[in-house]
C-alpha positions as CSV (number, residue, x, y, z in Angstrom):
1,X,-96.3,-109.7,-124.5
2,X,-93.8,-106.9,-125.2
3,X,-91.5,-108.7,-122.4
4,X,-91.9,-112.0,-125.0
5,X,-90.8,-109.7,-127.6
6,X,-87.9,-108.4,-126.4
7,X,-86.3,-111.5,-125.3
8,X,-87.1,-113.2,-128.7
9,X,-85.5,-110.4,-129.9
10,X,-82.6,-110.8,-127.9
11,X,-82.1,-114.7,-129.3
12,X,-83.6,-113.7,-133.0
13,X,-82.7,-110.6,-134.2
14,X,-84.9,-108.8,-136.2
15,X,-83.3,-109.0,-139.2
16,X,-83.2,-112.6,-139.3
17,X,-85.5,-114.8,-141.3
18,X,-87.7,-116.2,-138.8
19,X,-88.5,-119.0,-141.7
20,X,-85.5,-121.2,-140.5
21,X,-86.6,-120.8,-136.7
22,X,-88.6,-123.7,-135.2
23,X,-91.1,-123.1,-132.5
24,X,-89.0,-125.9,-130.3
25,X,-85.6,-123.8,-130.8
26,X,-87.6,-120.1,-129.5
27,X,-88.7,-122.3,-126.6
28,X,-85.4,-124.3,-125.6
29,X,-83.9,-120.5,-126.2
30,X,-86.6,-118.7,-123.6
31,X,-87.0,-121.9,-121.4
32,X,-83.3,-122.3,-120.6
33,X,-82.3,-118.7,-120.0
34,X,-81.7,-118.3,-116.0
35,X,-84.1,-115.9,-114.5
36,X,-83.8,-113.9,-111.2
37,X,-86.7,-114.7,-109.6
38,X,-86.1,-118.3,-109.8
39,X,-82.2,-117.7,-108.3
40,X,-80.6,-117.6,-111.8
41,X,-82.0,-120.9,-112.2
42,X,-83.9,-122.1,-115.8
43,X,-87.0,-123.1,-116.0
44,X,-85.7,-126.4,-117.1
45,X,-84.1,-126.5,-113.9
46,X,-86.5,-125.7,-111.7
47,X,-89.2,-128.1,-113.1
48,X,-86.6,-131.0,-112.9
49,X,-86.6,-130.1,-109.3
50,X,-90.3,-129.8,-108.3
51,X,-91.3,-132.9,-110.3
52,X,-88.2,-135.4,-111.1
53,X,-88.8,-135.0,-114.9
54,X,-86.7,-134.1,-117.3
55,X,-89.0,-132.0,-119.6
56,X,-85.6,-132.0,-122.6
57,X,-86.7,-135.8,-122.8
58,X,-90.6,-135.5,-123.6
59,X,-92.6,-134.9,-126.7
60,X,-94.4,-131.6,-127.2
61,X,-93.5,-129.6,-124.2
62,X,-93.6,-125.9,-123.1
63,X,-93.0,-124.2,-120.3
64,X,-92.7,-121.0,-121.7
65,X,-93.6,-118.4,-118.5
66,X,-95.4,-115.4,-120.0
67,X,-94.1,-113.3,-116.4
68,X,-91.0,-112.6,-118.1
């Protein structure tokens, strides 16, 4: 959870009003950050690869990956 923190952080700084933010914009922010164990790839990436489907398109997604 501190991990989750920090990288929210990192988008949202604490100073900012987090009143404005939407839950969608935090998780396009964490979801399309490239990540070292996936070979600098997103998770956005990766999923289109494993399953064809490009989450960006569909209602009500996360894939939020809380081994940040």
């Amino acid at each position: 959870m501190r991990m989750l923190m920090g990288c929210l952080h990192q988008y949202f700084p604490k100073a900012m009003a987090l009143t404005d933010v939407t839950i969608k914009q935090v998780f396009d922010k964490l979801n399309s950050s490239p990540r070292k164990c996936l070979k600098f790839k997103t998770l956005y990436e990766v999923f289109r690869e494993l399953t064809g489907v490009d989450v960006k398109k569909l209602m009500g997604y996360t894939l939020i990956d809380l081994n940040l």
